[in-house]
TORKOL-796344 format. One record per residue (C-alpha): residue number from 0; x, y, z; residue in three letters. Coordinates in Angstrom, 2 decimals. Layout:
<recs>
+-----+---------+---------+---------+--------+
| num |       u |       v |       w | residu |
+-----+---------+---------+---------+--------+
| NUM |       X |       Y |       Z |    ALA |
...
+-----+---------+---------+---------+--------+
</recs>
This chain:
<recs>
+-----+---------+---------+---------+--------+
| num |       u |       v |       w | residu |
+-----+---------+---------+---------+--------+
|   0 |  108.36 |  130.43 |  118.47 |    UNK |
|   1 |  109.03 |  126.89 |  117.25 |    UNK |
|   2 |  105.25 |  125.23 |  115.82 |    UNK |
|   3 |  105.68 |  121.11 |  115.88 |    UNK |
|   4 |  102.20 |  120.98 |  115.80 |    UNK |
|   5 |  102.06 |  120.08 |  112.03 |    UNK |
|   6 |  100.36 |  116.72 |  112.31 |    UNK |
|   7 |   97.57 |  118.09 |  113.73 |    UNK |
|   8 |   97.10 |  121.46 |  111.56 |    UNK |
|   9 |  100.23 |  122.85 |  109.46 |    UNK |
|  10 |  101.57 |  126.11 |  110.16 |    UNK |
|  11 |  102.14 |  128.33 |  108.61 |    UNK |
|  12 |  100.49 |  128.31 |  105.04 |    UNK |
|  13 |  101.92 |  129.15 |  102.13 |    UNK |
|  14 |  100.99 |  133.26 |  101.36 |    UNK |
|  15 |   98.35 |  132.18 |   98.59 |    UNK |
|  16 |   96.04 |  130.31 |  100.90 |    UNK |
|  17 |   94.89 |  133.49 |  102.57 |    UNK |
|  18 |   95.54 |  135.69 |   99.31 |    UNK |
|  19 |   92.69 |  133.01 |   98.02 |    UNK |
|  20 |   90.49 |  133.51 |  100.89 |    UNK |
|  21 |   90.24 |  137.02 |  101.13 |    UNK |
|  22 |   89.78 |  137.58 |   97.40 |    UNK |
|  23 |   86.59 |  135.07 |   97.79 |    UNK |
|  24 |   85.43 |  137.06 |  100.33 |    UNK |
|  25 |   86.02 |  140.11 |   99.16 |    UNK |
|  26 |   85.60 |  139.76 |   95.21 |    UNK |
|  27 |   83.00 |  136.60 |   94.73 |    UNK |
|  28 |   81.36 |  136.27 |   97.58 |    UNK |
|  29 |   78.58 |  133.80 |   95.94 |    UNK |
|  30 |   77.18 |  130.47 |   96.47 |    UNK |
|  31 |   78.64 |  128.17 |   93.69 |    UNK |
|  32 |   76.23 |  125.88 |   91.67 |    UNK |
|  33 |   73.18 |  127.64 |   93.15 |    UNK |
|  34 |   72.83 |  130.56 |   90.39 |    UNK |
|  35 |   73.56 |  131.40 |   86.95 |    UNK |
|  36 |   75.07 |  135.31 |   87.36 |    UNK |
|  37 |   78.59 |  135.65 |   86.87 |    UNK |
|  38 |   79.40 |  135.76 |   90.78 |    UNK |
|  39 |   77.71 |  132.37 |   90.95 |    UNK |
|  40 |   79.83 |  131.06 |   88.14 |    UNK |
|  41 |   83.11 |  132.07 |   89.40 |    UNK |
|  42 |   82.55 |  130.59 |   92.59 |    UNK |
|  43 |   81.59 |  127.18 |   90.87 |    UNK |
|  44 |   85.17 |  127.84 |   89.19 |    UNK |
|  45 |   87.28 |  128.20 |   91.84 |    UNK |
|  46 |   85.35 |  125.01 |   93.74 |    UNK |
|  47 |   86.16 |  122.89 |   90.38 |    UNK |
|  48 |   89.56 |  124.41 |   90.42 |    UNK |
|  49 |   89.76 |  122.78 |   93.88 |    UNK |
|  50 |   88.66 |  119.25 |   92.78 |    UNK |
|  51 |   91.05 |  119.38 |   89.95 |    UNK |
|  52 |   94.08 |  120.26 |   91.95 |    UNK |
|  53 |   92.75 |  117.81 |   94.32 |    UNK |
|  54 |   92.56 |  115.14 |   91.22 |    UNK |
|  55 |   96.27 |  116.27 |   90.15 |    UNK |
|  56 |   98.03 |  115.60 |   93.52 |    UNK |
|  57 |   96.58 |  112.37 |   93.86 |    UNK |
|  58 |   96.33 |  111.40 |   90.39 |    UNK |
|  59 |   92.68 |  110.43 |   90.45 |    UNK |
|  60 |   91.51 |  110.53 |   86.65 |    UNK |
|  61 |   88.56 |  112.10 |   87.11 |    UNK |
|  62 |   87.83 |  115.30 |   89.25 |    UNK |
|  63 |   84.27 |  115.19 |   89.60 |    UNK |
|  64 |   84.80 |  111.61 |   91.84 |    UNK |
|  65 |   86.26 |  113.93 |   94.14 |    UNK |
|  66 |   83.24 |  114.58 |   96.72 |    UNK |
|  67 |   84.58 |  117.71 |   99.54 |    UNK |
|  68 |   83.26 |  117.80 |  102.93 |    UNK |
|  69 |   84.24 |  119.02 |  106.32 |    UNK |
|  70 |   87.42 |  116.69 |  107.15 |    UNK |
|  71 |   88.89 |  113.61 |  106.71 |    UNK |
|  72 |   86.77 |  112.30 |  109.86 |    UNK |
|  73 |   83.48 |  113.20 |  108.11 |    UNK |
|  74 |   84.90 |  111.25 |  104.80 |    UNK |
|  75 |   85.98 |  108.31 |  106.84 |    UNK |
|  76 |   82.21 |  108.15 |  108.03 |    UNK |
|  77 |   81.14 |  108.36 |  104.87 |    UNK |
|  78 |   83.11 |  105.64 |  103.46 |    UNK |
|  79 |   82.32 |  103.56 |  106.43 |    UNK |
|  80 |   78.86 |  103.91 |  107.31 |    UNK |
|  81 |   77.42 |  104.71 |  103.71 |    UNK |
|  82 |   79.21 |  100.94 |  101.98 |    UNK |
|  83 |   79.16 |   98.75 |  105.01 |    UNK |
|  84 |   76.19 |   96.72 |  106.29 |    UNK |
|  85 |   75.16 |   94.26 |  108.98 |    UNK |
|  86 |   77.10 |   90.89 |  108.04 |    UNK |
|  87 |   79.57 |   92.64 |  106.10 |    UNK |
|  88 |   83.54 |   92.06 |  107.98 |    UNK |
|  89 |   85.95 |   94.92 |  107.38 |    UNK |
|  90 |   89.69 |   94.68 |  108.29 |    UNK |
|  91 |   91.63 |   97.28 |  109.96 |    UNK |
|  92 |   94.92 |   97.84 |  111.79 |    UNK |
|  93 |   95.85 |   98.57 |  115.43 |    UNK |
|  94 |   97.53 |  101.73 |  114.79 |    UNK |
|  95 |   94.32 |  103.62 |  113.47 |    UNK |
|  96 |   92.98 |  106.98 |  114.89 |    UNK |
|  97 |   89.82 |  107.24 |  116.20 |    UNK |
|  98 |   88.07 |  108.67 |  113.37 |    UNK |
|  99 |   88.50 |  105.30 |  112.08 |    UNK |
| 100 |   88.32 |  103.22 |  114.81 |    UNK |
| 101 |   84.84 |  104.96 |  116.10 |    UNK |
| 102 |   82.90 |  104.53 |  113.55 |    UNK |
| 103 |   83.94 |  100.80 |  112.92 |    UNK |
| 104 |   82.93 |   99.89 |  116.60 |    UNK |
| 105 |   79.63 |  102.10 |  116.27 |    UNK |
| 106 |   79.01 |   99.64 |  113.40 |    UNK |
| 107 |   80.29 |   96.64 |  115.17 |    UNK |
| 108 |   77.05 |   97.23 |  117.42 |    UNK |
| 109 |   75.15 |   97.60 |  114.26 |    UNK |
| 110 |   76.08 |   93.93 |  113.21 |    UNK |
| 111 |   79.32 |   94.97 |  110.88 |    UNK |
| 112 |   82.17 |   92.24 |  111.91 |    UNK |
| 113 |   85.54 |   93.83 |  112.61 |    UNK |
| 114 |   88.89 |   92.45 |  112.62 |    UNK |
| 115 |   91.84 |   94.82 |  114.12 |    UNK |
| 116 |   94.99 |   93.39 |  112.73 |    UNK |
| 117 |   98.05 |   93.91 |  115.19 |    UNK |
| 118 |  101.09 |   96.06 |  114.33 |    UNK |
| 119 |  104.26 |   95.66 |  115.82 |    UNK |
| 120 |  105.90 |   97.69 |  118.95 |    UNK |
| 121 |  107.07 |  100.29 |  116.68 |    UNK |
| 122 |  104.21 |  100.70 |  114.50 |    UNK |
| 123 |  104.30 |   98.19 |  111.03 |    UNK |
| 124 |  102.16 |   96.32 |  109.66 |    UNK |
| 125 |  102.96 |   92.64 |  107.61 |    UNK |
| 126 |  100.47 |   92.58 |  104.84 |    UNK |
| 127 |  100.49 |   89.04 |  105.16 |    UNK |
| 128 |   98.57 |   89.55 |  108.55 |    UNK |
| 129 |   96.41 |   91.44 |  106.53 |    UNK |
| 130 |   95.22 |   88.53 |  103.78 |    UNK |
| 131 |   95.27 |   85.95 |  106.49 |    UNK |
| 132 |   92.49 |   87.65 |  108.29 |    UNK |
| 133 |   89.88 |   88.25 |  104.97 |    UNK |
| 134 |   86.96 |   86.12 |  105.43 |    UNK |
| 135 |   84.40 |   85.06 |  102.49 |    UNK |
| 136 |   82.29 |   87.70 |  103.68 |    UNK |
| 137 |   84.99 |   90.92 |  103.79 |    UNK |
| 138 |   83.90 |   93.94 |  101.95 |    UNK |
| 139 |   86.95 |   96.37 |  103.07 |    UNK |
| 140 |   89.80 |   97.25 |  104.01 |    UNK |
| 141 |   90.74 |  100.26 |  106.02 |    UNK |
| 142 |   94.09 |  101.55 |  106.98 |    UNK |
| 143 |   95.69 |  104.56 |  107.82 |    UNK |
| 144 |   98.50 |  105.71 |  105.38 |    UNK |
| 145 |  100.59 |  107.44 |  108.44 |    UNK |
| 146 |  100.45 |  106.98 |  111.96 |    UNK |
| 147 |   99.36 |  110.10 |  113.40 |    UNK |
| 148 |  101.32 |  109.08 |  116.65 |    UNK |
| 149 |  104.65 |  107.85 |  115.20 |    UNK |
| 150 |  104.66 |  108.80 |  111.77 |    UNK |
| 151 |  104.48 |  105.05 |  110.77 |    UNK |
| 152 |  104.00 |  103.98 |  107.07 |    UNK |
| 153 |  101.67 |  100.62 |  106.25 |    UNK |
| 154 |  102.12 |   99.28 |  103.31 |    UNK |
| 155 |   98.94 |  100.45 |  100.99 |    UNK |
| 156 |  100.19 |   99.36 |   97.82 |    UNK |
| 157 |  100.83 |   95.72 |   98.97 |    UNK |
| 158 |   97.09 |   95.90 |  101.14 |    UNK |
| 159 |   95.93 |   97.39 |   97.44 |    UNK |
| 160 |   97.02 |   93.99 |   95.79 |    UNK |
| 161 |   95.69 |   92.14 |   98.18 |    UNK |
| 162 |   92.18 |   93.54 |   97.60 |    UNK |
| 163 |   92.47 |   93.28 |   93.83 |    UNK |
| 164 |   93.25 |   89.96 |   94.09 |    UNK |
| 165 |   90.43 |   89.18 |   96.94 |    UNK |
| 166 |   87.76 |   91.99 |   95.00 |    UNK |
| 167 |   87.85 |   93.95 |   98.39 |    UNK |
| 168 |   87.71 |   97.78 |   98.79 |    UNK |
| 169 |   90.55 |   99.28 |  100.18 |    UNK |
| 170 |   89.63 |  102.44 |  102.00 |    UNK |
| 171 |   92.90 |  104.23 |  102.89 |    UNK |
| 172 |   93.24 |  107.34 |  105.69 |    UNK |
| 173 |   95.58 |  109.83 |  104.06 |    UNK |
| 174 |   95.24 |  112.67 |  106.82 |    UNK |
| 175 |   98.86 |  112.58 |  107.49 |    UNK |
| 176 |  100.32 |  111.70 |  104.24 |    UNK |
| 177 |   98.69 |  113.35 |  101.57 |    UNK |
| 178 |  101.00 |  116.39 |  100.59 |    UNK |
| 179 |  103.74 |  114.78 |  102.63 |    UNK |
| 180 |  104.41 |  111.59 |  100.86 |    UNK |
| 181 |  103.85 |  110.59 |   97.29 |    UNK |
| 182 |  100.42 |  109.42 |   96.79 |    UNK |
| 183 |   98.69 |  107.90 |   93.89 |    UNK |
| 184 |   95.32 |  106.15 |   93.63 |    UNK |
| 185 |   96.17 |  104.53 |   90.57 |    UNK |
| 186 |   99.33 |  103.44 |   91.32 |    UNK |
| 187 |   98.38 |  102.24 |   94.82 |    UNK |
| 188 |   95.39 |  100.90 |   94.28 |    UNK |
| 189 |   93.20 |  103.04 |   96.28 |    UNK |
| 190 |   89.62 |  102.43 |   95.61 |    UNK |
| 191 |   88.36 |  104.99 |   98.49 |    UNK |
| 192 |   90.88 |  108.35 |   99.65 |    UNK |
| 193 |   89.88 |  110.16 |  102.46 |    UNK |
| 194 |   92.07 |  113.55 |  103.19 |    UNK |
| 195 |   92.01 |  116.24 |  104.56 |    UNK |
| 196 |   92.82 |  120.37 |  104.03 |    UNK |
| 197 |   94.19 |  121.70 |  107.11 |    UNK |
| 198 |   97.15 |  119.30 |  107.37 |    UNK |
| 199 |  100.05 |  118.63 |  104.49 |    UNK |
| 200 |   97.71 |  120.04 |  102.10 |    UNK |
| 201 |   98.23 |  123.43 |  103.75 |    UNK |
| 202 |   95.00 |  124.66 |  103.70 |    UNK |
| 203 |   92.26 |  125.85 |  106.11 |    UNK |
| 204 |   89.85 |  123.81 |  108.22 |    UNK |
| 205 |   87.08 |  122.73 |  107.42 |    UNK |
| 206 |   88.40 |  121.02 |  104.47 |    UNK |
| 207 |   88.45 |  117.59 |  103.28 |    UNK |
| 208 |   86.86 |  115.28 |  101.09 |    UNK |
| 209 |   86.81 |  111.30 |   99.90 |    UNK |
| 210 |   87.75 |  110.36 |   96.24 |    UNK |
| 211 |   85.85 |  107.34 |   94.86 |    UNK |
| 212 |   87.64 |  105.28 |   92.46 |    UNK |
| 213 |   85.77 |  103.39 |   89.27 |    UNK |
| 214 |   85.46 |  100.31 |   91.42 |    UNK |
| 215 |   83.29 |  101.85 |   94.17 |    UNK |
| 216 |   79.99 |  101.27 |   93.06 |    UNK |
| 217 |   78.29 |  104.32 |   93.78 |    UNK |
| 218 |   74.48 |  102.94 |   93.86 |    UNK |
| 219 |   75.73 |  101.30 |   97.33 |    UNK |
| 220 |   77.65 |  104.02 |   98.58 |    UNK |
| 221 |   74.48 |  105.82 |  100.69 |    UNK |
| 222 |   75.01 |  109.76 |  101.56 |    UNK |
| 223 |   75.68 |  110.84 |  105.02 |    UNK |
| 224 |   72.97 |  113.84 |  104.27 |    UNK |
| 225 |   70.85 |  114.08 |  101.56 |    UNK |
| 226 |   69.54 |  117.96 |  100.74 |    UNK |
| 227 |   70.00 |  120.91 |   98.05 |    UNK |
| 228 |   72.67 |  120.51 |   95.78 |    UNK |
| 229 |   71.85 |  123.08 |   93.12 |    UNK |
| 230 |   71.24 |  120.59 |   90.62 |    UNK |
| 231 |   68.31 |  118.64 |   89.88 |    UNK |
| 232 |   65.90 |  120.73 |   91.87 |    UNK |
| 233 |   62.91 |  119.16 |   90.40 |    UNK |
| 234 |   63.41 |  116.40 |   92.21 |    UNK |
| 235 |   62.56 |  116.10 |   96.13 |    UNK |
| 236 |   64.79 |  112.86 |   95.51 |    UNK |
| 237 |   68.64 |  112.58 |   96.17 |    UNK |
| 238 |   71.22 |  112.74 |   93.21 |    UNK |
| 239 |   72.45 |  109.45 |   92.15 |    UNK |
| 240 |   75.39 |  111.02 |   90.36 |    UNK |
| 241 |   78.88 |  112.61 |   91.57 |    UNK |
| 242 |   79.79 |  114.06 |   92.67 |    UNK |
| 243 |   76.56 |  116.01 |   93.87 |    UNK |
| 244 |   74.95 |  112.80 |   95.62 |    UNK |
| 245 |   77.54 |  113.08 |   98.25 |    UNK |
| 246 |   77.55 |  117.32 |   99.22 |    UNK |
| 247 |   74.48 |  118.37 |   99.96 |    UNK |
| 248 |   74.16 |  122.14 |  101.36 |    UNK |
| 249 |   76.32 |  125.04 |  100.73 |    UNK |
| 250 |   80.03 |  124.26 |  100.18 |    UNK |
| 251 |   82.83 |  126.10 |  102.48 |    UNK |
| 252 |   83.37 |  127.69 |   99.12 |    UNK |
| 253 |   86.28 |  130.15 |  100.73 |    UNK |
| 254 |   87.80 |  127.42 |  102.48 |    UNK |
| 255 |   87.88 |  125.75 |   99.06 |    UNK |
| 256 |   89.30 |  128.11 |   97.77 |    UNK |
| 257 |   92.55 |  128.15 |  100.19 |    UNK |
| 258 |   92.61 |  124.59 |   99.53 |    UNK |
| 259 |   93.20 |  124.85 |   96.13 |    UNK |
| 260 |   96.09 |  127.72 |   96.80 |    UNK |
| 261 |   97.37 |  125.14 |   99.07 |    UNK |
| 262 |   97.54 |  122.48 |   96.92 |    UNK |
| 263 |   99.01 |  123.92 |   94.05 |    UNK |
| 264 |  101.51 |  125.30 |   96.25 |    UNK |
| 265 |  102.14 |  121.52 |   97.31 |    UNK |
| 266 |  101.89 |  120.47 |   93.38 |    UNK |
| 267 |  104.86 |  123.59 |   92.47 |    UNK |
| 268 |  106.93 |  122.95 |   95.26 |    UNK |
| 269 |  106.55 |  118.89 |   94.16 |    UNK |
| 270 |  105.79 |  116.59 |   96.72 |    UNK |
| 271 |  108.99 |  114.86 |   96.44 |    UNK |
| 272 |  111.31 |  117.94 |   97.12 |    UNK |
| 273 |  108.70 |  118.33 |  100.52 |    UNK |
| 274 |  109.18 |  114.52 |  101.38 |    UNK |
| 275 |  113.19 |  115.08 |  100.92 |    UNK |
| 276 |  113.34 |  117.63 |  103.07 |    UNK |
| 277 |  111.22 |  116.28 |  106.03 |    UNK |
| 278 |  112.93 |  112.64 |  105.73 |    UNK |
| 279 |  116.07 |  114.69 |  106.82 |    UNK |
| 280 |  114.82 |  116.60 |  109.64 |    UNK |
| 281 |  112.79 |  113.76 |  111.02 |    UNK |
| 282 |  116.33 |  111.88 |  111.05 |    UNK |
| 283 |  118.07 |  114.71 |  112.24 |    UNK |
| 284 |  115.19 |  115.08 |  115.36 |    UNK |
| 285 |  115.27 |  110.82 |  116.02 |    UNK |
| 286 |  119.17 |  110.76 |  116.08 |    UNK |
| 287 |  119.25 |  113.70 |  118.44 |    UNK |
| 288 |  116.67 |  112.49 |  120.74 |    UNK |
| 289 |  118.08 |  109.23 |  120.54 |    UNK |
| 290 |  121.57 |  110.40 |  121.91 |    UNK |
| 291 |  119.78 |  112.13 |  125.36 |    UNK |
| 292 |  119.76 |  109.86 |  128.25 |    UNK |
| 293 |  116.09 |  109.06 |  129.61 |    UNK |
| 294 |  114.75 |  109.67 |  126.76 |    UNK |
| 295 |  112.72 |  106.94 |  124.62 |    UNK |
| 296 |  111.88 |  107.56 |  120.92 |    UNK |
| 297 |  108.78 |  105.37 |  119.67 |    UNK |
| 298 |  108.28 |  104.45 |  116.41 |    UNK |
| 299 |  110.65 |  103.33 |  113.31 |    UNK |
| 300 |  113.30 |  105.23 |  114.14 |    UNK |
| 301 |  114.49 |  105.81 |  110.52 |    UNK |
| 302 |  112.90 |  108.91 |  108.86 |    UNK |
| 303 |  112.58 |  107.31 |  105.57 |    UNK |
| 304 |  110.28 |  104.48 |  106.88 |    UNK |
| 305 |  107.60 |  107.38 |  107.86 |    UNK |
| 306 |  106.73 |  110.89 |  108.17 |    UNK |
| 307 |  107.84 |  113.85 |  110.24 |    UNK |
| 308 |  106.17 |  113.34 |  112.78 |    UNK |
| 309 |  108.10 |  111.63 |  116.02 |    UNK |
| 310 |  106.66 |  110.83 |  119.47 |    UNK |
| 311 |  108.69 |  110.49 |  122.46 |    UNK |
| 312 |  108.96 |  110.51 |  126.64 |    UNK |
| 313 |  111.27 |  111.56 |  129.02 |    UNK |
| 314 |  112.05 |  109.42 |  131.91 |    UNK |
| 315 |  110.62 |  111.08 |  134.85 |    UNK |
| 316 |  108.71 |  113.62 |  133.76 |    UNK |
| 317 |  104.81 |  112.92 |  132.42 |    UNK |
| 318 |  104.20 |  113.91 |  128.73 |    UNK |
| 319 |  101.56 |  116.74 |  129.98 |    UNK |
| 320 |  103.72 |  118.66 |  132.02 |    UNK |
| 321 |  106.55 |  118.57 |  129.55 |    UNK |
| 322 |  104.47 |  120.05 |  126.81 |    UNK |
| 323 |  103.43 |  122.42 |  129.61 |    UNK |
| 324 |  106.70 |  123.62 |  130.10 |    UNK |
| 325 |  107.43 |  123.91 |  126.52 |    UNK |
| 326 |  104.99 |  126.28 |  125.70 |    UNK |
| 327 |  105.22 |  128.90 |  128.91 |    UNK |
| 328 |  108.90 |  128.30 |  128.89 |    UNK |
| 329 |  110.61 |  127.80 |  125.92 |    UNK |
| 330 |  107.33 |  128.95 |  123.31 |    UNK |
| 331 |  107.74 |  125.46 |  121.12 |    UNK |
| 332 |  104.15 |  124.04 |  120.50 |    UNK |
| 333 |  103.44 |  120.45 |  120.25 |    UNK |
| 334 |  101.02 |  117.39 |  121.27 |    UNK |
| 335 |  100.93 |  115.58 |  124.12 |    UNK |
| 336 |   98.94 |  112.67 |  125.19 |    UNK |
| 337 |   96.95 |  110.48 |  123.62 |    UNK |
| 338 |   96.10 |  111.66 |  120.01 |    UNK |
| 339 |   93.00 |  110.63 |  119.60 |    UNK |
| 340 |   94.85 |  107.38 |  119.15 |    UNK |
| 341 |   94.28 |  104.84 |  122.12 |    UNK |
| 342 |   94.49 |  101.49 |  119.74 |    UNK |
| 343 |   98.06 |  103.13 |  118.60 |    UNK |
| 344 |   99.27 |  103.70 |  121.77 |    UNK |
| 345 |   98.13 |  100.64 |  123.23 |    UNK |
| 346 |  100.00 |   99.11 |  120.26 |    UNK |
| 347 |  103.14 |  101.14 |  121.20 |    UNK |
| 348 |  103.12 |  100.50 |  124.91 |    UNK |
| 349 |  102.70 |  104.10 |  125.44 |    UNK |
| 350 |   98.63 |  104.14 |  127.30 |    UNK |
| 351 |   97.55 |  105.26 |  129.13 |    UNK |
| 352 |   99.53 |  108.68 |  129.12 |    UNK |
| 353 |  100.84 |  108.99 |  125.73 |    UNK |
| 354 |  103.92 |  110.80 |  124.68 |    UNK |
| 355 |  104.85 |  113.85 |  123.36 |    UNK |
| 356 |  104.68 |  114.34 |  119.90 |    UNK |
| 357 |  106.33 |  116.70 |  117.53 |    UNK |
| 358 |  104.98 |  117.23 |  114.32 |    UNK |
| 359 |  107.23 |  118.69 |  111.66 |    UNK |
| 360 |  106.30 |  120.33 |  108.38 |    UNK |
| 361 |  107.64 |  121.60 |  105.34 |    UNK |
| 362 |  108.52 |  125.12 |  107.23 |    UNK |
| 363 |  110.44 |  123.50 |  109.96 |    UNK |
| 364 |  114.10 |  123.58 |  110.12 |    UNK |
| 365 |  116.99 |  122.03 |  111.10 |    UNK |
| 366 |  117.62 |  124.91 |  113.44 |    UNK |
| 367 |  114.02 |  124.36 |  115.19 |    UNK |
| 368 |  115.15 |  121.00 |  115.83 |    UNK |
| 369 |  118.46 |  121.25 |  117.08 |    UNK |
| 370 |  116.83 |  123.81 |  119.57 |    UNK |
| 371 |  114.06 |  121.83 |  120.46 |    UNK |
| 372 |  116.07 |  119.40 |  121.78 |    UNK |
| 373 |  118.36 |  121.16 |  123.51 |    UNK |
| 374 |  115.49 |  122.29 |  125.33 |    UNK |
| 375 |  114.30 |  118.29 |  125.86 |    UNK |
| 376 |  117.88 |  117.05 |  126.54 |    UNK |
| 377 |  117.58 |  120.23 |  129.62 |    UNK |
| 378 |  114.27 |  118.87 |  130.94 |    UNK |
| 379 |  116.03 |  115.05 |  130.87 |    UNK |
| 380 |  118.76 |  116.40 |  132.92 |    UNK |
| 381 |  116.93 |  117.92 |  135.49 |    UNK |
| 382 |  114.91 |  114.54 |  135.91 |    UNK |
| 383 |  117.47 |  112.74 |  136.57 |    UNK |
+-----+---------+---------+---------+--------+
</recs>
């Protein structure tokens, strides 16, 4: 079986994520932060040991602005609905998923003004686009760090100088980068990260969280929920510190806990060796595809200019049947469609029926690709 299904969950995971898991569940077993016996206490350990490993990989200096929820989509929200008001104008781009673009038109109704900046055919973004479109009242800017569709890289850093030099947020997506590419808040100026577990990060779902950088200012930032924390329990009033203002209720403690195997897995393996090796297999997959007749390849088309993740179509044949046939025929998983991704698509000139996407990982091989497509170079050939 060949799994190009990475951009939407990585598999497999490194050996410690379950090892973690199952010695939660079987050894510790407690709800962190609610108790003072040792159980209680461990499991508050292994939950910080997850924001610090969290704070490491993205070099965020300090752990406890690292707030954990469900997902990436619930930090997004968070980010989104809990800084922006009515009259406030955020920027985005037109390659964004919809856990982005949702909430932005849900607050569009609400009175938030919304510019989507337009990428090219293939994905990129000029980041003077970006500064020609802030307004006096602009209070963010969001953009996704990698296309989920194509892979696509926008250019953060330069978006990050921008809002330094405007004193904007800028509120970046990092659900298919994070673990994959070299990311650093500091360095980038990132004033909101939203990621995720389940992807690059290699651990389970239900994972995620936002990290909120010294320029956020918290006292605006309003909760999605507001309930028990552990702390301050005298009070029938929220936290105002973090990052208990922001995760109310019981924590997916075990999940945390196969986060944090995940991510130091990421953190020994070093994110650079990971990037290295899925630069060349994403070229190796493009040039291949590249060289089959009917086939178009969407996006960059150069594996250092975004991740390993590649989206394609095969003249003849709609992207739903050929992931059909992949599966029951030739047992290589993938994506088809739309991605949650109509603005992208749209963008790319691939909507209404998508493409096929294959997601590659640090576990994939040269071998998987070479046999992938000799399957999709077999399927071209019989539409013709």
């Amino acid at each position: 079986m060949i799994y190009f299904d990475n951009a939407a969950t990585s598999w497999p995971k490194p050996p410690g994520v379950a090892e973690a898991m199952i010695h939660f569940l079987d050894e510790i077993g407690a709800n962190p932060g609610r108790a003072a016996h040792r159980r209680a206490v461990e499991a508050g350990r292994i939950v910080y040991d997850a924001r610090e490993a969290v704070a490491e990989l993205f070099n965020a200096p300090d752990p406890l602005r690292v707030a954990f929820g469900s997902n990436v989509t619930e930090s997004l929200n968070l980010a989104l609905r809990g800084y922006l008001r009515p009259g406030d104008h955020v920027i985005t781009s037109s390659m964004e998923h919809n856990s982005v673009m949702r909430p932005l038109r849900a607050l569009e109704r609400e009175g938030v003004e919304l510019t989507v900046v337009q990428c090219s055919p293939e994905g990129s973004l000029d980041p003077a686009d970006v500064g020609a479109s802030v307004r006096p009242n602009t209070a963010m800017i969001i953009l996704n760090h990698g296309s989920n569709v194509v892979g696509t890289l926008l250019p953060v850093a330069e978006v990050g100088r921008i809002c330094r030099q405007r004193d904007l947020l800028l509120l970046v997506d990092a659900a298919q980068t994070g673990g994959a590419y070299p990311v650093d808040v500091q360095a980038d100026l990132i004033d909101l990260l939203a990621f995720t577990g389940h992807k690059s990060l290699y651990g389970p779902m239900g994972t995620g969280g936002l990290i909120v950088g010294e320029r956020v200012d918290v006292a605006r930032l309003e909760p999605l929920k507001r309930g028990g924390t552990g702390s301050r329990s005298e009070h029938e009033q929220q936290p105002d510190f973090m990052p208990d203002m922001y995760e109310s209720g019981t924590p997916n403690a075990v999940g945390l806990a196969g986060l944090a195997a995940g991510v130091r897995w990421v953190l020994e393996r070093g994110v650079e060796e990971i990037r290295a090796h899925e630069v060349e297999i994403a070229q190796r997959l493009i040039g291949e595809l590249q060289n089959i007749p009917g086939v178009t390849v969407y996006g960059s088309h150069a594996g250092e200019m975004q991740t390993a993740t590649v989206s394609f179509n095969v003249a003849g044949i709609s992207p739903s049947e050929i992931g059909l046939r992949l599966d029951e025929e030739y047992d290589i998983m993938c994506r088809v469609g739309l991605h949650c991704a109509p603005a992208a698509h749209k963008t790319l000139g691939t909507y209404p029926a998508g493409a096929v996407r294959f997601g590659l990982g640090a576990f994939s091989t040269a071998e998987d690709v070479d046999e992938a497509v000799s399957v999709v170079a077999e399927l071209a050939r019989e539409a013709r």
